[in-house]
C-alpha positions in Angstrom: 135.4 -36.8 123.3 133.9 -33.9 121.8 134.8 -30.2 120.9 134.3 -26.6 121.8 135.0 -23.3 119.2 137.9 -21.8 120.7 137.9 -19.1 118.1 136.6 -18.0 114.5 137.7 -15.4 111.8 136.6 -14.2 108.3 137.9 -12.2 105.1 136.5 -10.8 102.0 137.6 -8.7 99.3 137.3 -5.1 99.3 135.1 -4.8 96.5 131.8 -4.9 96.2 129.6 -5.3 93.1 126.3 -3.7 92.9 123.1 -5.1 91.2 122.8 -2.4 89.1 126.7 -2.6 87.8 125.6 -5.9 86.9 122.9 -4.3 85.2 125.0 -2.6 82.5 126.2 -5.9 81.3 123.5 -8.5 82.0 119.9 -8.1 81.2 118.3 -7.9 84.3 117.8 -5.2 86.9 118.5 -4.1 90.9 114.4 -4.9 91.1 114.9 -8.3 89.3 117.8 -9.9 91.4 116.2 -8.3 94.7 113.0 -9.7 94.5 114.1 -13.4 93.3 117.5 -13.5 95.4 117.2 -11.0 98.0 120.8 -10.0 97.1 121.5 -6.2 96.8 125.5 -6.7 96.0 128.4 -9.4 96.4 132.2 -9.4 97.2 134.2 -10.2 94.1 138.2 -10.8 94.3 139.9 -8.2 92.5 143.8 -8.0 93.3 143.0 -10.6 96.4 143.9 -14.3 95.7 142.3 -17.1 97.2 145.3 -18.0 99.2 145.5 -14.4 100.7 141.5 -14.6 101.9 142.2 -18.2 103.6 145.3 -17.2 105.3 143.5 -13.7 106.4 140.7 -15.6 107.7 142.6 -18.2 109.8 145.0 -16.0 111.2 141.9 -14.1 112.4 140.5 -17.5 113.9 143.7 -18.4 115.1 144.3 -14.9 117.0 140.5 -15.2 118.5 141.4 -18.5 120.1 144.5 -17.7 121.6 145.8 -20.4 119.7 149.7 -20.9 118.4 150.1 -22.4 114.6 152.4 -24.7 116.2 149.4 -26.6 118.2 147.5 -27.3 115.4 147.2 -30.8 114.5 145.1 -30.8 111.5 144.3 -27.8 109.1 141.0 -28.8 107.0 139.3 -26.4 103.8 136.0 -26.5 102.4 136.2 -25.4 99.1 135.4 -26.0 94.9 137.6 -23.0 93.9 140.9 -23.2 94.7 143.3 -21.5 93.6 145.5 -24.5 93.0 144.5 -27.7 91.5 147.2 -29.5 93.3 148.4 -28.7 96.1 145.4 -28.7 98.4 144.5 -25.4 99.4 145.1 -26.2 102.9 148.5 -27.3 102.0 149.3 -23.8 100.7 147.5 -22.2 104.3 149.6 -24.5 106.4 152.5 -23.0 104.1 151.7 -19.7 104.3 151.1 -19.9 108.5 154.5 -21.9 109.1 152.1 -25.3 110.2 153.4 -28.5 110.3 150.4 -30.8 110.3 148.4 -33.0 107.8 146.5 -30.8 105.6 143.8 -31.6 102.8 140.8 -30.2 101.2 137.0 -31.5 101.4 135.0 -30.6 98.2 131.1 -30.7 99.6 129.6 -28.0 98.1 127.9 -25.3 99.9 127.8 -28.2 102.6 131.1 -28.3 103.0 132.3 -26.2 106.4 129.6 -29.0 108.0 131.4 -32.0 106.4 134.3 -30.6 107.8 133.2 -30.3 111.3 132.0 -34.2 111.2 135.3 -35.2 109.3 137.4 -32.8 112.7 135.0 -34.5 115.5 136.4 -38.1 114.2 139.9 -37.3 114.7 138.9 -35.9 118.4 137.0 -38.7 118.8 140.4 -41.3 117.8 142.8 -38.9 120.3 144.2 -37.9 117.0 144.0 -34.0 117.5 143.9 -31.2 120.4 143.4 -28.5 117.7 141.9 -28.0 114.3 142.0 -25.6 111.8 138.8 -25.7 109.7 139.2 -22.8 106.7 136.2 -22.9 104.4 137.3 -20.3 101.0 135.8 -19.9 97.9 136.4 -17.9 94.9 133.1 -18.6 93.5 133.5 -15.2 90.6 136.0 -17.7 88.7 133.3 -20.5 88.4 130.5 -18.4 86.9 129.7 -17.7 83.5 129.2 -13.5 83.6 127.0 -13.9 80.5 124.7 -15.9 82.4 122.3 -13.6 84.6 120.7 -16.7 86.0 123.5 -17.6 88.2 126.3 -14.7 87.9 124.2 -12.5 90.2 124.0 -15.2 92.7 127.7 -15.8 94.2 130.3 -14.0 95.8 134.0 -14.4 97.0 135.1 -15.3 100.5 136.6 -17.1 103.4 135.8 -18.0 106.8 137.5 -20.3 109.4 137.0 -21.8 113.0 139.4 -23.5 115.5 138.3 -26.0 117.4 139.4 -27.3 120.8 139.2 -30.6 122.1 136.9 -31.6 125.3 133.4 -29.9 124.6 130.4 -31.6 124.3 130.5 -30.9 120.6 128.3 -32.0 118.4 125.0 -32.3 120.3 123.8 -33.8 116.9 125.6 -33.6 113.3 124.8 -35.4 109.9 125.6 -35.7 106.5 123.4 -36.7 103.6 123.3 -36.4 100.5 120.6 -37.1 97.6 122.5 -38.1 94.4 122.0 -35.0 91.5 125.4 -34.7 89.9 123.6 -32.6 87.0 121.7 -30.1 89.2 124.4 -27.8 89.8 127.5 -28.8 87.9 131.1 -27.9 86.6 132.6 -29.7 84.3 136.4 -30.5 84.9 139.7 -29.4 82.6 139.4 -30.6 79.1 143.4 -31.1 79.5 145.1 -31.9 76.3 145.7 -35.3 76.2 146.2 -36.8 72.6 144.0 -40.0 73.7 141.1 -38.2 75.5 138.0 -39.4 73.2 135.7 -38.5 75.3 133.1 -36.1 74.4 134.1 -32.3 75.3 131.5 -31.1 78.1 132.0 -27.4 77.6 133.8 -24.5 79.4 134.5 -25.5 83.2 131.8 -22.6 84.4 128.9 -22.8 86.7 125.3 -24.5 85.2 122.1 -24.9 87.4 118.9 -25.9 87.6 117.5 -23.4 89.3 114.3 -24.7 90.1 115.6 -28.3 91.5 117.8 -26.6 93.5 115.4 -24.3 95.1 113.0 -26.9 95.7 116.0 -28.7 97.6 117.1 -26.0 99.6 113.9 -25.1 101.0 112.9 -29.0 101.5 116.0 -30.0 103.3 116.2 -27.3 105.6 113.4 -27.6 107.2 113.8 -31.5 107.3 117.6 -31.1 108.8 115.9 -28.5 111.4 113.6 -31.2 112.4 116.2 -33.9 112.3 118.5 -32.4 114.4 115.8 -31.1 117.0 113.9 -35.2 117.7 117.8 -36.7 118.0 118.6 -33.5 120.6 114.6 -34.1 122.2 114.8 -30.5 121.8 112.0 -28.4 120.0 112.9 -25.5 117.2 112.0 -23.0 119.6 114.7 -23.7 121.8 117.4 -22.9 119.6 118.8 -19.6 120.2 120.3 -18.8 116.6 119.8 -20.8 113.2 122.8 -20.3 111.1 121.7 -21.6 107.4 123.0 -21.3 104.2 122.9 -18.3 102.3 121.8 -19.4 98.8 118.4 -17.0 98.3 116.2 -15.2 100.9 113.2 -16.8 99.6 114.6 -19.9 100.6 115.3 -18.3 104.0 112.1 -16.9 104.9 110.2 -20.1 103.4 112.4 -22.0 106.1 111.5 -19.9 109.1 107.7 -20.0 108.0 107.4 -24.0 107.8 109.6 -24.3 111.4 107.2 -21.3 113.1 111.0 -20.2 114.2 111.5 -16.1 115.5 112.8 -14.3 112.4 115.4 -12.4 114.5 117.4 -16.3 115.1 118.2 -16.4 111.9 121.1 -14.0 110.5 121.4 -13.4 107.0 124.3 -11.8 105.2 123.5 -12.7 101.8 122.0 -9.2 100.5 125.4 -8.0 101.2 127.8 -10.7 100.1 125.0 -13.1 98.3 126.0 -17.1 98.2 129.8 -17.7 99.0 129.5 -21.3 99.1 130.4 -23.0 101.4 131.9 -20.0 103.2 128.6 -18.6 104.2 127.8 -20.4 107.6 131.4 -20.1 109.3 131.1 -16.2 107.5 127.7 -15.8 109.9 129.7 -17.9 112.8 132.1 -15.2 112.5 130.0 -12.1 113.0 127.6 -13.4 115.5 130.5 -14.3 117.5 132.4 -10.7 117.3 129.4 -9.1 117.9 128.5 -11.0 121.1 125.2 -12.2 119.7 126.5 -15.7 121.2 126.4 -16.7 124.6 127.7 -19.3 126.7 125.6 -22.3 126.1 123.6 -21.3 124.0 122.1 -23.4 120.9 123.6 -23.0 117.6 121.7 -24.9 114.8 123.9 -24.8 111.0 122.1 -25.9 107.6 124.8 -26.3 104.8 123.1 -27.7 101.8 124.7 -27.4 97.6 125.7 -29.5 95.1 125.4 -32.8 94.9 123.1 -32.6 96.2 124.7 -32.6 99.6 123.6 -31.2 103.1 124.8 -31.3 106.5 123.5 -30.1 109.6 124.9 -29.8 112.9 123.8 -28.9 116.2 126.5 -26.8 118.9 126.5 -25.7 122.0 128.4 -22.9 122.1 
């Protein structure tokens, strides 16, 4: 038994931060982060909680699926920023919409709306659920370190979500892999203040990368995940009607679409507007394409997830 997406919905804060405001703080430059990122601005949480996004962007999901709180039997979230250490952010969602059914959060990275998907199509699979919420949220602006122009100019605030339905033919192909590299992009945990703790102190708990091993990851594991997913489906690249991949950097994007020989136009971006919102960023692009009719029935909708880890997942839908 697979699944169908009965309806998706997205929120982000109202404010938006320019390159060049970032410019009268960091040493760099609009011409700087443009040309190596492809990001022109990014939403940043002001007064907006994490909670407040999530809840925003299911309800929206919710409403598009025609689909009551009450028949949701499993709310999942994607995310590495919480708002809450404990309880799970999906615990405070299922709060905040009056739900009744098991909630937890998955912590995959920029990966992680894709892990959810695979972890959602087992419990269809057991007769476990008619209905999932899948809420991927991120409050990426409280990871970085704003001293660091290397990675503050990178990441945005954000949440998306998706409802699925049981009895689809959901996935046509999904995996998850991942290729051990704890150190490649990396936040160290609370120091706490335990009076026995002897182990050594691993800094402030803000966002360090290796920018080059990352990049070299992203752009080598999307085009193997497109080609992966295309020889289990027997299906060629071309006949994919819209590629929804990661938004980490647009060079990673366009190096992508060169290697695959895929038509530029299949392949939405958002991240000069709202740069890399984790994990976020695919059901964010799942969100527009779908309000803006770019999706028709049966068409072929290829997702590339890929972060830290170093995780990826890819999954193939028809929609």
């Amino acid at each position: 038994m697979g699944f169908r997406v009965l309806g998706t919905g997205s929120a982000l804060p109202g404010r938006s931060v320019t390159n060049d405001e970032l410019s009268g703080f960091l040493d760099t430059s609009d011409e700087w982060i443009r040309t190596r990122t492809g990001i022109s601005e990014r939403r940043v949480c002001t007064t907006e909680t994490l909670d407040e996004l999530a809840c925003d962007a299911a309800s929206r999901a919710l409403e598009a699926a025609g689909c009551d709180v009450s028949e949701l039997d499993l709310i999942l979230c994607s995310t590495t920023s919480g708002d809450h250490l404990v309880p799970a952010e999906a615990c405070v969602i299922a709060e905040r919409l009056g739900a009744t059914s098991p909630a937890f959060d998955l912590s995959a990275g920029c990966a992680g709306f894709v892990f959810c998907l695979d972890v959602a199509d087992g419990w269809f699979a057991r007769g476990r659920a008619r209905r999932v919420l899948v809420v991927s949220a991120e409050k990426v602006s409280r990871l970085v370190d704003w001293g660091d122009r290397n990675t503050a100019v990178l990441f945005g605030d954000g949440a998306a979500a998706a409802v699925l339905g049981d009895g689809g033919e959901n996935p046509v192909a999904i995996r998850l892999l991942t290729e051990p590299n704890a150190e490649a992009l990396h936040i160290p945990g609370l120091r706490g203040s335990s009076p026995y703790d002897e182990t050594p102190d691993l800094g402030p708990t803000t966002l360090s990368m290796t920018g080059r091993r990352v990049f070299k990851f992203g752009t080598s594991t999307v085009v193997e995940s497109v080609e992966q997913m295309c020889a289990e489906a027997g299906i060629e690249p071309s006949d994919i009607d819209q590629f929804i991949l990661h938004q980490a950097n647009e060079r990673i994007l366009a190096s992508a679409i060169r290697h695959l020989g895929i038509d530029d136009a299949k392949v939405r971006r958002t991240i000069a507007e709202t740069g890399n919102i984790s994990s976020a960023c695919i059901p964010l692009v799942l969100d527009l394409l779908a309000r803006e009719g770019e999706l028709s029935e049966g068409d072929l909708v290829a997702m590339v997830g890929f972060g830290a880890g170093l995780d990826t997942g890819w999954c193939l839908l028809r929609w």
